[in-house]
VOPAGU-2260 file (C-alpha; in pm, 1 decimal, decimal comma):
REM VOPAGU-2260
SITE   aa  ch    i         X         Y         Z
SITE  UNK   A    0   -3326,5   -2202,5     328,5
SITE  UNK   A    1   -3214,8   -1836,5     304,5
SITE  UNK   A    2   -2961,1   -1740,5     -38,6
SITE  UNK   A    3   -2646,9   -1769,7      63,2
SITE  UNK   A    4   -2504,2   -1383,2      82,8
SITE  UNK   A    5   -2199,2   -1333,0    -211,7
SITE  UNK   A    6   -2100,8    -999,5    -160,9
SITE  UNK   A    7   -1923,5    -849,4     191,6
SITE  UNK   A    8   -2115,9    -606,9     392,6
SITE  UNK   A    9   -1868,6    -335,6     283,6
SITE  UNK   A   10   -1960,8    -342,7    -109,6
SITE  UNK   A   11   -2082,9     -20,7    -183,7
SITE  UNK   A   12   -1764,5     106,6     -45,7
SITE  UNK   A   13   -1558,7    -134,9    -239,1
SITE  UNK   A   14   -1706,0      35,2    -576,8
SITE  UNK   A   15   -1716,2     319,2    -502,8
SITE  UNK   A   16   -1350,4     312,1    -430,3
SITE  UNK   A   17   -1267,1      85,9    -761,1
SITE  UNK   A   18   -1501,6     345,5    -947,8
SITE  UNK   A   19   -1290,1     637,5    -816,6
SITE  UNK   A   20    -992,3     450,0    -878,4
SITE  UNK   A   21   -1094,4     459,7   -1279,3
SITE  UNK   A   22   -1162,4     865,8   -1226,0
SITE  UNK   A   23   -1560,6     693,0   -1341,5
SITE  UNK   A   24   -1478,7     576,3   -1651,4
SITE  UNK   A   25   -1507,7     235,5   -1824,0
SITE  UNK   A   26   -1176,1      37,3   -1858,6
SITE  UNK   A   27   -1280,2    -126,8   -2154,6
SITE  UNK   A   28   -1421,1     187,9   -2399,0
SITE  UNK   A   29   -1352,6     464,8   -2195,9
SITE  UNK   A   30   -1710,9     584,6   -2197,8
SITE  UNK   A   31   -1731,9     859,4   -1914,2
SITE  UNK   A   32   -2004,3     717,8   -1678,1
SITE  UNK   A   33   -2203,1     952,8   -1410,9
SITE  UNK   A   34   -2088,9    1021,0   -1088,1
SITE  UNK   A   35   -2343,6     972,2    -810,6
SITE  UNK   A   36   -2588,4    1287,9    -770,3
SITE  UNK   A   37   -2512,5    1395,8   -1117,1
SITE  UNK   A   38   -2798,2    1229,2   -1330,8
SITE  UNK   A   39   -3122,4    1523,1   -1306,8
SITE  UNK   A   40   -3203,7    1559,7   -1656,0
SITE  UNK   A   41   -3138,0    1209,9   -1819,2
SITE  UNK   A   42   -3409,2     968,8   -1893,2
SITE  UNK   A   43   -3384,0     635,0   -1808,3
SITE  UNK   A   44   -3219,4     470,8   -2054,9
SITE  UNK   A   45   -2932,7     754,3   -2068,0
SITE  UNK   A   46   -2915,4     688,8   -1681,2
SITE  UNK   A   47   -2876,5     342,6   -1754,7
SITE  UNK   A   48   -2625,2     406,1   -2055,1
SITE  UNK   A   49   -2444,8     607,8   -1856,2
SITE  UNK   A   50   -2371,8     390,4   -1512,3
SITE  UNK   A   51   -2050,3     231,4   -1409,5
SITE  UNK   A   52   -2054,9    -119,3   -1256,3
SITE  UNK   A   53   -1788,6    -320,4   -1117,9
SITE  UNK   A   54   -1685,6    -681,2   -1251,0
SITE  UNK   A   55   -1476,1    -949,7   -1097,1
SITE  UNK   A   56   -1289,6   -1035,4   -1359,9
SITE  UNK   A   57   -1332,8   -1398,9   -1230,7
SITE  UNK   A   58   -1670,2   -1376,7   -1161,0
SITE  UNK   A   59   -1620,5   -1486,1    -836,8
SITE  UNK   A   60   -1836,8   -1196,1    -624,5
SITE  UNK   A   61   -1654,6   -1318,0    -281,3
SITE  UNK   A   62   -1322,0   -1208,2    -445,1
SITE  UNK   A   63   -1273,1    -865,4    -398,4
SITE  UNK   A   64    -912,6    -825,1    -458,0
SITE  UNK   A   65    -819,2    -504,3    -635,6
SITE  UNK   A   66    -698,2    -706,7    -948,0
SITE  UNK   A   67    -986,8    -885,7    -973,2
SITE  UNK   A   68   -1195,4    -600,6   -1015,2
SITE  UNK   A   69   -1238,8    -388,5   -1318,6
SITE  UNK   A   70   -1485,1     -50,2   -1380,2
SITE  UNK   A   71   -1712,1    -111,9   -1684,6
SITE  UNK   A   72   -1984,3      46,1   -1807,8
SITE  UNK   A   73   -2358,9    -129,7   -1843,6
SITE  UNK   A   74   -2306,0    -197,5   -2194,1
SITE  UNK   A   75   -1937,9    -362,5   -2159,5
SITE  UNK   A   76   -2059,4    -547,9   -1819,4
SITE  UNK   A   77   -2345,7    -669,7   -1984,9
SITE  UNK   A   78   -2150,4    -740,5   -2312,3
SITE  UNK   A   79   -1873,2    -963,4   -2147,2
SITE  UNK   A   80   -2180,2   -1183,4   -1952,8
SITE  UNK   A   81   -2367,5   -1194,7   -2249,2
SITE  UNK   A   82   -2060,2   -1396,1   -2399,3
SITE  UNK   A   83   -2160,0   -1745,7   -2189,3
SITE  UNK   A   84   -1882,0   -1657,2   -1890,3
SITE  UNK   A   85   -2122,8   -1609,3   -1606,6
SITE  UNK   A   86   -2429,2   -1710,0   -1422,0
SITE  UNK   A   87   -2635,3   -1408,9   -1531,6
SITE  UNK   A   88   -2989,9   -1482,6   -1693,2
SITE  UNK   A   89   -3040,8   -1396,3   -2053,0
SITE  UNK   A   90   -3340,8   -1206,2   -1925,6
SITE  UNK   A   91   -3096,1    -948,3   -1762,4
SITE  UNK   A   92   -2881,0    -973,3   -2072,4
SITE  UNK   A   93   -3128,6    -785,1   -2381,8
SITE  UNK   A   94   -3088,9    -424,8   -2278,9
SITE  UNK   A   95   -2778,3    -441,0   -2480,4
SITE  UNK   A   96   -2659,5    -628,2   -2771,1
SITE  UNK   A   97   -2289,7    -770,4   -2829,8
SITE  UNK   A   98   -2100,4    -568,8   -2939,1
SITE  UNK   A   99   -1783,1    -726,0   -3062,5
SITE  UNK   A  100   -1599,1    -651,5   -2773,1
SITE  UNK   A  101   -1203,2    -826,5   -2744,6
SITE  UNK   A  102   -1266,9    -970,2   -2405,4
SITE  UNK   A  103    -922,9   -1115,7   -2455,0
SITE  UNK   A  104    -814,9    -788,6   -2528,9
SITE  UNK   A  105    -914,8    -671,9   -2169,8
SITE  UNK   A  106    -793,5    -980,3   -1982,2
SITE  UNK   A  107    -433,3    -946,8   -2136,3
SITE  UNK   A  108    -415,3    -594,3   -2026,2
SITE  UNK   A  109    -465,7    -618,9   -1666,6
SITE  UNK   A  110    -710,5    -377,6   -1629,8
């Protein structure tokens, strides 16, 4: 039996629009992330550093309301799944180590 599919057909368009929305910076430090076609002369890692995902908020990925979803960078997205609050491996999770983030900080704002 196939996976069932979580996220809509249109998703890239989705964050790219909530990562234009945040002018490509992460709502939780602020940390100006790369825009696409704008990452020659990094290395991996600062690649990596440097990328802006998009959470739902209530980690539901067939939610896609605009409230639900928040621009962070790879360190805060990793940082608020390594706290226990999603279905994410631990595997995925050692790139980046916690980093005493407020979570409720970031909930309470509405960002």
């Amino acid at each position: 039996m196939a996976k069932p599919k979580r996220y809509p057909d249109n998703w890239s368009d989705i964050a790219l629009s909530v990562k234009e929305s945040a002018l490509w910076r992460c709502a939780k430090c602020h940390q100006q992330c790369l825009r696409p076609g704008k990452q020659s002369g990094l290395t991996k890692s600062e690649r990596c550093a440097l990328t802006l995902a998009v959470h739902h908020r209530n980690r539901i990925p067939e939610d896609n309301r605009p409230e639900n979803l928040v621009a962070l960078c790879t360190a805060c997205h990793l940082s608020y799944h390594n706290r226990g609050q999603s279905n994410v491996s631990p595997g995925q999770l050692f790139l980046f180590p916690d980093d005493a983030v407020d979570w409720e900080l970031i909930a309470s704002s509405g960002e």
